[in-house]
C-alpha positions as a Python dict, from the first residue, in 0.01 Angstrom:
ca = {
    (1, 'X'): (0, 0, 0),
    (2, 'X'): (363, -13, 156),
    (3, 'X'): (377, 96, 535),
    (4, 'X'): (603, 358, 424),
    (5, 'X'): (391, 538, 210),
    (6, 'X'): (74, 514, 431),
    (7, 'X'): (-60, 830, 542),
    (8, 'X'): (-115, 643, 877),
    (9, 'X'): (226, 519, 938),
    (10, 'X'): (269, 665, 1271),
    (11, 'X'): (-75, 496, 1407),
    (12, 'X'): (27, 166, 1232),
    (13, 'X'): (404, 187, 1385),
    (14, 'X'): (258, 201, 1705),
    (15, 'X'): (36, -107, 1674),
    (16, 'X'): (316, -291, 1540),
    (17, 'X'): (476, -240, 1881),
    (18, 'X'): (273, -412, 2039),
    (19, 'X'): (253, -741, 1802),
    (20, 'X'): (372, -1012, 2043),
    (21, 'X'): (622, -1188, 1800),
    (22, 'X'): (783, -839, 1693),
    (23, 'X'): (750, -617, 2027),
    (24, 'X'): (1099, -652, 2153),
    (25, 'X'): (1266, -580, 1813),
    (26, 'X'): (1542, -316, 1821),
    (27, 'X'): (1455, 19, 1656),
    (28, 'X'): (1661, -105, 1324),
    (29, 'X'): (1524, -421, 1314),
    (30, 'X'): (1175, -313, 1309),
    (31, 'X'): (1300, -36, 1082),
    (32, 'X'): (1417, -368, 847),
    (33, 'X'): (1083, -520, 845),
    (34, 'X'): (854, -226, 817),
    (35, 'X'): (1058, -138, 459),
    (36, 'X'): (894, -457, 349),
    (37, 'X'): (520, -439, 482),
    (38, 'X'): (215, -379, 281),
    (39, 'X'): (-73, -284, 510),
    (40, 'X'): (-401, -448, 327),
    (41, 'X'): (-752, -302, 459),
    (42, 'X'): (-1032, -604, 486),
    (43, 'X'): (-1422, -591, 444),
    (44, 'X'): (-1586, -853, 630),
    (45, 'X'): (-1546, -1215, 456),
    (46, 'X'): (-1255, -1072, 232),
    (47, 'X'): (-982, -1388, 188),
    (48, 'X'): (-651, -1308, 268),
    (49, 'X'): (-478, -1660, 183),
    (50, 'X'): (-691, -1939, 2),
    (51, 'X'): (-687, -2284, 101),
    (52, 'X'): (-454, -2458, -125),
    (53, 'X'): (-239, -2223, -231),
    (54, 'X'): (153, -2227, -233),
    (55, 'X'): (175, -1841, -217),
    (56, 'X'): (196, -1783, 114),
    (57, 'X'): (208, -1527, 371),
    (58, 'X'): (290, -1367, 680),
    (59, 'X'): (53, -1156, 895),
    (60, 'X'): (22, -885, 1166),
    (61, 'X'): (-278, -775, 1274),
    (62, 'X'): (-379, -433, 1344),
    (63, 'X'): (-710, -395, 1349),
    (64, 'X'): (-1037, -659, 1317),
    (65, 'X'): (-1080, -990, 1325),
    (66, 'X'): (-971, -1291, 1134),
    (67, 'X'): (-1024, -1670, 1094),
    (68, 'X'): (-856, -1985, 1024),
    (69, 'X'): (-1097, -2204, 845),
    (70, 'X'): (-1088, -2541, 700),
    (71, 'X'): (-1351, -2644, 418),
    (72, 'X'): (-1428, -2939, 223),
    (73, 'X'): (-1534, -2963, -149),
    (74, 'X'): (-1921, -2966, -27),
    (75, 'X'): (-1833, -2682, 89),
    (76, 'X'): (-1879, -2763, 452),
    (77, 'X'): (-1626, -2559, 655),
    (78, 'X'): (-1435, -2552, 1001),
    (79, 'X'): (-1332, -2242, 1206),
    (80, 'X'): (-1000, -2359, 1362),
    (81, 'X'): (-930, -2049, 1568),
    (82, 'X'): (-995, -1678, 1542),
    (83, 'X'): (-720, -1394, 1527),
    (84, 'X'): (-731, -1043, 1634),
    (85, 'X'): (-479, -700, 1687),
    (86, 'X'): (-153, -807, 1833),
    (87, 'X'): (-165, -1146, 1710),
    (88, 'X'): (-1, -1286, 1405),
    (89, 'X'): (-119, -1527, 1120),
    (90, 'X'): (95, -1783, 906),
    (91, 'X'): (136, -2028, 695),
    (92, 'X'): (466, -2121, 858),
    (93, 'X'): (418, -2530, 876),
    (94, 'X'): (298, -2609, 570),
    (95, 'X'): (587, -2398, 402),
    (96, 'X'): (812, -2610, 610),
    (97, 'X'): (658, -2922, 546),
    (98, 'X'): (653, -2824, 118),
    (99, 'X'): (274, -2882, 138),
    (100, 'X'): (-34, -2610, 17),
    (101, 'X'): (-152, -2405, 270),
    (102, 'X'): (-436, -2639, 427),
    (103, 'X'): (-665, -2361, 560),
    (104, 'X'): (-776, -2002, 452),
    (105, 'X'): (-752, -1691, 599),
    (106, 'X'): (-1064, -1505, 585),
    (107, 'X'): (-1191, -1155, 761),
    (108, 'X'): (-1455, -1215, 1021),
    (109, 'X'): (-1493, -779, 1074),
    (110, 'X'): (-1365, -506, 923),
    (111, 'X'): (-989, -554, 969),
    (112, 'X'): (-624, -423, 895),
    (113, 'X'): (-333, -636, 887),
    (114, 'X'): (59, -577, 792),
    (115, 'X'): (146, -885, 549),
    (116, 'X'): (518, -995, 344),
    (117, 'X'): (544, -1265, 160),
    (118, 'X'): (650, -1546, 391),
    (119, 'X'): (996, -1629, 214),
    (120, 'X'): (1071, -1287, 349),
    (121, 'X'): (964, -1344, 662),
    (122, 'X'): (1156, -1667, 682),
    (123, 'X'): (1486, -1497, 534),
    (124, 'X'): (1399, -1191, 870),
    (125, 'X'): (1362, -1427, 1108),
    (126, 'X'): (1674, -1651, 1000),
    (127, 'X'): (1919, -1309, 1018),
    (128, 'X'): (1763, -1232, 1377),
    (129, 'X'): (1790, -1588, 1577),
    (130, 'X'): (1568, -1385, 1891),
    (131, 'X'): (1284, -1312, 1599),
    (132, 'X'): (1299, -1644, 1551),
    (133, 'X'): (1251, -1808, 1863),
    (134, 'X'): (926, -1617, 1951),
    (135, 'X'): (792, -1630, 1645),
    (136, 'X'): (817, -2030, 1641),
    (137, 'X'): (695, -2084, 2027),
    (138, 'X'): (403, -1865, 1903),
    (139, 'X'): (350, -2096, 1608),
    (140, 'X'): (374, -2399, 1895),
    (141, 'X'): (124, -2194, 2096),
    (142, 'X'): (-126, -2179, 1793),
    (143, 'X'): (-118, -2485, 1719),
    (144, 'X'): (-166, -2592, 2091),
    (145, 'X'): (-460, -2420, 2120),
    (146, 'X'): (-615, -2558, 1774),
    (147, 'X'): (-548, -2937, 1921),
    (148, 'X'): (-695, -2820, 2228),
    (149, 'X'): (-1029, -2706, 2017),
    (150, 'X'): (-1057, -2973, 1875),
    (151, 'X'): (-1087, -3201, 2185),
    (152, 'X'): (-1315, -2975, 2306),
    (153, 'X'): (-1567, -3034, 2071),
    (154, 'X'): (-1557, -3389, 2122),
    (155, 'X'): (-1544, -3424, 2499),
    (156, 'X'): (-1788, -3089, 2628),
    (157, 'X'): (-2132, -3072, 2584),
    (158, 'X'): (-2249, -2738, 2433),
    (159, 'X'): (-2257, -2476, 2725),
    (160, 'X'): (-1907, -2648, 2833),
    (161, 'X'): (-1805, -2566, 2513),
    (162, 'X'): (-1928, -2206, 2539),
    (163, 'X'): (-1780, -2186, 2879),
    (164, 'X'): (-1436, -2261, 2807),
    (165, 'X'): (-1493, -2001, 2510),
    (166, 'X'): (-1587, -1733, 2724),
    (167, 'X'): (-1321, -1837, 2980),
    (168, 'X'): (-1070, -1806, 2727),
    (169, 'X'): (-1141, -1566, 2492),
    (170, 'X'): (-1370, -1324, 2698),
    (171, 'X'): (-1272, -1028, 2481),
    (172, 'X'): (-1414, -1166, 2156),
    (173, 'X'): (-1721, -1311, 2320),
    (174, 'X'): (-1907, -952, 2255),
    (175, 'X'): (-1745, -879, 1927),
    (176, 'X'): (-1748, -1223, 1727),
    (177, 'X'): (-2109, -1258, 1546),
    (178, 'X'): (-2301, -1503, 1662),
    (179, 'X'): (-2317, -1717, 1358),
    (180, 'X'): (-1940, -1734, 1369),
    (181, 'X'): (-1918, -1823, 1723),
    (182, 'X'): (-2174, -2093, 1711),
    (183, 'X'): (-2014, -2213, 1376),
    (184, 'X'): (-1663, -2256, 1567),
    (185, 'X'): (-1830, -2396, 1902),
    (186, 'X'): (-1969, -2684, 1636),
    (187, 'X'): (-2373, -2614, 1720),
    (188, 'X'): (-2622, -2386, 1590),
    (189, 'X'): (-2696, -2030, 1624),
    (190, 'X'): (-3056, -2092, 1774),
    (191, 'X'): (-2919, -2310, 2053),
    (192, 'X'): (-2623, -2084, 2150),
    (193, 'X'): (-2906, -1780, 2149),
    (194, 'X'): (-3088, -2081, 2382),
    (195, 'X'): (-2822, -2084, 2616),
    (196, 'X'): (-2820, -1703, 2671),
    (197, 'X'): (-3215, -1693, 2731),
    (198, 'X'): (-3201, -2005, 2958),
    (199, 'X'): (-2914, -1812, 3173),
    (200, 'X'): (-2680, -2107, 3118),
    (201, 'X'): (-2408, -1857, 2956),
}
């Protein structure tokens, strides 16, 4: 449904506010960009962009979590990071580089987000250089912190890894199921509930 014809406009105008990339827009300019949002409401483990697709999207979050996940054709998958209200998704890079989105986008709780289609997104951004320039050092940010996950797993044992977790994301730690947590920390959900009994997290 288009933000403008949402019976919870108001509510969703307000948490678009506080999205970091799009905070400081001017009253028109977010009135520009809201006339092209469709708010999409997200069971648990719905997709919202699917690995190898050319389609691609934007995303605000309102409400919920997301993840960025990786999987192979076993079906053996990755979480790369997790997303939730105020943050943004994308598929920025890969449309820059030409290539298929190389991860999905997938609903890890009951979520909300605002979405466009990302050639809109690039055409807003392009018209409003400011836009721009916070929405790309948040795209740098993101995929700082992904390269920084990823050494992680190699270099910490498994309560380092939970530990820099908690130290970093203490917010999610109580609202992230366990299965997903342990799944993105690379080790099993019996040993991460073994860390909590042992008092080691």
């Amino acid at each position: 449904m288009l933000l403008e014809s949402h019976p919870e406009k108001s509510v969703i105008r307000l948490q678009l506010k506080q999205n970091v990339v799009i905070k400081e827009l001017t009253e028109a300019e977010m009135g520009e960009l809201e006339a092209r949002l469709e708010i999409v409401d997200c069971q648990k483990r719905d997709t919202l962009l699917r690995q190898g697709v050319r389609e691609m999207g934007q995303y605000f979050i309102l409400e919920g979590v997301l993840k960025r996940v990786v999987s192979n054709k076993a079906a053996k998958e990755m979480i790369l990071r997790f997303t939730q209200e105020g943050e943004i998704e994308t598929s920025y890079a890969a449309s820059r580089l030409g290539t298929p989105t190389p991860y999905s986008i997938v609903a890890v709780t009951k979520a909300r987000v605002a979405r466009l289609p990302l050639r809109e997104w690039v055409a807003f951004v392009e018209r409003h250089p400011h836009v721009k320039a916070a929405f790309e050092y948040e795209v740098m940010q993101l995929m700082s912190e992904i390269m920084a996950h990823t050494i992680t797993l190699h270099l910490l044992d498994a309560p380092g890894r939970v530990h820099r977790f908690m130290r970093k994301h203490a917010e999610l730690f109580e609202r992230l199921p366990k299965k997903e947590l342990a799944s993105y920390l690379n080790i099993s959900a019996e040993t991460l509930s073994r860390l909590k009994h042992q008092g080691k997290i």
